[in-house]
N, C-alpha and C positions, 0 to 999 in steps of 0.2 A: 463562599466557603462555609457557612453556617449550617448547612445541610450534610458536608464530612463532619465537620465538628461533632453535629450531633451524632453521626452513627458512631464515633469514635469517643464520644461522653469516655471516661469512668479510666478510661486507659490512658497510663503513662506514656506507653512506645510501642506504636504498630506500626509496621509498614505491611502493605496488602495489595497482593495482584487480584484483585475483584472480580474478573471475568477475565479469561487468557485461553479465546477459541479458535481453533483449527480447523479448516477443512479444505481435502481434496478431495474435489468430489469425482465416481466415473464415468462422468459425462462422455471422457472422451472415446472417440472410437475412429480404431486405424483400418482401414479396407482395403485388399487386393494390393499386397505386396508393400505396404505402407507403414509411417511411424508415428507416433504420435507422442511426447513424453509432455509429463507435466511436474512441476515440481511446487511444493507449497509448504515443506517444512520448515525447520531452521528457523524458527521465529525466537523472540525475546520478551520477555516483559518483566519488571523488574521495579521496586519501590525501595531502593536504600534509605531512601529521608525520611524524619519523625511525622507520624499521621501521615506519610504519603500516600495516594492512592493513584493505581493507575490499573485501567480497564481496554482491551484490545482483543479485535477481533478480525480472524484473518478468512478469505473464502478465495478459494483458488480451484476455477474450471477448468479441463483440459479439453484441446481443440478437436476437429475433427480432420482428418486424412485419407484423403480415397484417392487409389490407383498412381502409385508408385511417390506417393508424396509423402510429406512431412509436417507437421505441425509441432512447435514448441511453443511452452506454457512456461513461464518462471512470476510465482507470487512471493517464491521464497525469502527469508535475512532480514523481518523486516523488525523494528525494534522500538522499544518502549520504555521510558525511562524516569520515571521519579524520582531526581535527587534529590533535592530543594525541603527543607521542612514545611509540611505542608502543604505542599505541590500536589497538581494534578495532572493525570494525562489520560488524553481519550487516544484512540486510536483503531482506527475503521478500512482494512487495506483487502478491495475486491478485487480478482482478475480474472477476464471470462476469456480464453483461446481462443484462435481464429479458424478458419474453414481455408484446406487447403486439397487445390481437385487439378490432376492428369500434370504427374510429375513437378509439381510446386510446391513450393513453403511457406507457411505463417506461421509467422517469429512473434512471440507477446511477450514484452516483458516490465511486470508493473510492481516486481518485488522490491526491498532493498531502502525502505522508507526509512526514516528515524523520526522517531517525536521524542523531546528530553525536556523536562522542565528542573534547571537548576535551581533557580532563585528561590530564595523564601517565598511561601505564599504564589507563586506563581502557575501558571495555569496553560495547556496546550492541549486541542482539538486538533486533530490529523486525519484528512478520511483522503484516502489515495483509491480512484476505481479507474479500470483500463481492461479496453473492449479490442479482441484482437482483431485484423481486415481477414480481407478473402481474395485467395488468388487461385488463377485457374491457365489452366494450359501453357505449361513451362515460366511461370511468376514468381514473384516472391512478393509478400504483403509485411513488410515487418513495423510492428507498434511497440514503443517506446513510452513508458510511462510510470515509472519508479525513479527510484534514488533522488527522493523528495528530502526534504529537511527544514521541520517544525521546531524551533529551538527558541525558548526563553531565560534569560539567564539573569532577567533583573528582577529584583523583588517586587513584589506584586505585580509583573508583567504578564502578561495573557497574547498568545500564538491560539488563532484560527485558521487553516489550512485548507482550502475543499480543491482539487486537482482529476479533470475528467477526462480521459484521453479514447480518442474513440478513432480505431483504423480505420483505413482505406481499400480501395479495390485495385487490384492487379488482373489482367487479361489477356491471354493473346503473348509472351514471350517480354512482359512487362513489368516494373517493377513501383512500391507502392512505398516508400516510409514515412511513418509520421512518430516525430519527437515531440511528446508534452511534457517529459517529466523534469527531473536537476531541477526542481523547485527551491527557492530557499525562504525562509519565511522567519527572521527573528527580531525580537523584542529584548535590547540590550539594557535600556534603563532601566530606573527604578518607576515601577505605574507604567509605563509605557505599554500598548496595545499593536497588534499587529491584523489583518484581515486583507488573506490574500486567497482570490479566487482564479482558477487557471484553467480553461476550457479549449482543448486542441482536436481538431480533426480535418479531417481533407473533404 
């Protein structure tokens, strides 16, 4: 913490959302009679506690759909919270759409995170990424990889979170789902340490 401290020298009561970036980007693209929607707003970030700092950034791809298909995107609601005096939070939340061909659908969805550091002095790194599948001729591919939950609530407690969820392939009137996400990840004592890493694919 010596390295907040210092940027925060001189000052009685900050609290400071430090970096709080967005993006959807228009990657995606719907072809011949097709949909594609993506969604990456709705985000949070937030430092109510004295010298809190918390830093989050959110990147949300949308998929591709050719010839009567569908693809959906959701990176969105994903949240960041420094109550704790002192407290810090990272927060790192990617989601790239999946490829959906000849009347099929891929479903992603990797929004909906929380990282909250309560406790005095307390500290939480949250990085949530989720890679959509591919489905092709009458499929569906749907990847699951949000509604993660980074939380320390004891003082001096410290949450590490790293969650990689990466779909699968549907073919042929076939269907594909992979769940990585409902992660929980908390540090309730006081000094107590948490590090969970969670890697899902087919």
């Amino acid at each position: 913490m010596s390295l907040k401290r210092s940027l925060f020298s001189g000052f009685a009561a900050i609290a400071l959302v430090a970096a709080t970036g967005a993006l959807t980007a228009a990657h995606a693209d719907a072809v011949n009679h097709s949909t594609v929607v993506a969604r990456g707003g709705n985000q949070f970030a937030a430092a109510p506690g004295r010298d809190a700092l918390v830093a989050q950034s959110n990147a949300t791809l949308g998929g591709e759909a050719i010839n009567h298909s569908r693809a959906f995107t959701d990176g969105s609601a994903n949240r960041a919270i420094a109550r704790g005096r002192d407290s810090t939070v990272f927060q790192d939340n990617s989601v790239v759409g999946g490829v959906a061909i000849n009347r099929s659908t891929a479903d992603t969805s990797g929004g909906h995170n929380l990282a909250v550091a309560r406790g005095r002095n307390s500290f939480v790194d949250q990085s949530s990424t989720t890679v959509g599948g591919f489905a092709q001729n009458h499929s569906l591919s749907r990847t699951n990889g949000g509604n993660n939950l980074a939380l320390a609530t004891g003082r001096d407690s410290a949450v590490q979170q790293d969650s990689l969820t990466l779909g699968g392939t549907a073919i042929n009137h076939s269907t594909n789902i992979v769940n990585g996400g409902n992660n929980k990840a908390i540090a309730s004592g006081k000094g107590s340490q948490v590090l969970q890493q969670t890697v899902t694919g087919d």
